[in-house]
C-alpha positions as CSV (number, residue, x, y, z in Angstrom):
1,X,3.5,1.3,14.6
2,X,1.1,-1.1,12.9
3,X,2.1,-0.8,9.5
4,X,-1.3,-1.9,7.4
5,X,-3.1,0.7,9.6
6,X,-1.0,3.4,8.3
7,X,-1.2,2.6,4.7
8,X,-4.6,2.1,4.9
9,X,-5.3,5.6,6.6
10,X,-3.3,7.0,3.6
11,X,-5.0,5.4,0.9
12,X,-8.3,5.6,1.8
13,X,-9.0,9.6,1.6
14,X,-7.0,8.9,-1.9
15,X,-9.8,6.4,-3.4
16,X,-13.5,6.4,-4.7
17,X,-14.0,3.1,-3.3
18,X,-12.4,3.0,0.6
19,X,-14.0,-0.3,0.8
20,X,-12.3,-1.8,-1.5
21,X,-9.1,-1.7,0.4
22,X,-7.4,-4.8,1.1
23,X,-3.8,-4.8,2.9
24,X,-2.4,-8.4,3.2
25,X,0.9,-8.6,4.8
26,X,3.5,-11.2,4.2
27,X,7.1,-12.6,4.8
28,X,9.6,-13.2,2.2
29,X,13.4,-13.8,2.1
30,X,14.6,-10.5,2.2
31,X,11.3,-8.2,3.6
32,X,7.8,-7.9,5.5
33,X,5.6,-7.1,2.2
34,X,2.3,-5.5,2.2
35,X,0.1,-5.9,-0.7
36,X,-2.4,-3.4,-1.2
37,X,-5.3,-4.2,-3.5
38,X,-7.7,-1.6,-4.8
39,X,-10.6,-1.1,-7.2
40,X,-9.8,-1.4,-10.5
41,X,-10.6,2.5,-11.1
42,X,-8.9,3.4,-8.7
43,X,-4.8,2.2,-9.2
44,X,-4.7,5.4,-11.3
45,X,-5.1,7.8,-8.1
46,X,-2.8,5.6,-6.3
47,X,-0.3,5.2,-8.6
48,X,-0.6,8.8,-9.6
49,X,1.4,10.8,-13.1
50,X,4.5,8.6,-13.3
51,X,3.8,7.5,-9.8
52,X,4.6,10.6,-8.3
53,X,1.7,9.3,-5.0
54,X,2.8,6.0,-5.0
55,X,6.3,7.1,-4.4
56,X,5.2,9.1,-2.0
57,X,3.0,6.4,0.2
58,X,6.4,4.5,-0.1
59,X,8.6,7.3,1.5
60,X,6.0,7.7,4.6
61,X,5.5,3.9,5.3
62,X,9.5,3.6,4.6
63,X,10.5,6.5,6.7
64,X,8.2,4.7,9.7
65,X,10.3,2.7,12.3
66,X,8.8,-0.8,11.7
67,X,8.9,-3.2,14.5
68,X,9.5,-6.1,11.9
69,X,13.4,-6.7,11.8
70,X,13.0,-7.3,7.8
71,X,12.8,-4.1,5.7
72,X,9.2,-3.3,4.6
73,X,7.7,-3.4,0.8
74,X,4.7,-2.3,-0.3
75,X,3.1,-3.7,-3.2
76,X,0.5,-2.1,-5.2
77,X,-2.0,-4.4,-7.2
78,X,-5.9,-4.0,-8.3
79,X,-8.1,-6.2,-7.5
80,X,-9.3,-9.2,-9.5
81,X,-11.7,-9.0,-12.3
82,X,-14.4,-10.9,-12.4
């Protein structure tokens, strides 16, 4: 299961700005993080009241059997401002 592709077919539908998407995996010590960038405006619908949705994405791409032998995190950031 590719990971990124999951995440980003949850998020997308979630957010004003599907473009705006950016998944970058990485490796650390202890997992195989993903680090899911967004617009600005939209951390709010990801994040969601008292992050009740991003829970939720976490649960799914959690629950996924992961071919990585690390456990997965996801991270969730906004993008840079300019």
């Amino acid at each position: 299961m590719d990971i990124a592709a999951l995440i980003r077919a949850i998020v997308a539908p979630l957010v004003t700005h599907p473009e705006a998407v950016v998944i970058t995996p990485h490796e650390t010590a202890d997992y195989m993080a993903f680090d899911l960038i967004v617009a600005p405006d939209d951390v709010g619908r990801v994040i969601g009241k008292g992050g009740r949705v991003a829970q939720a994405i976490r649960t799914i791409v959690y629950a996924v059997k992961s071919p990585y032998t690390k456990r997965v995190r996801l991270n969730i950031m906004d993008a840079p401002h300019d």
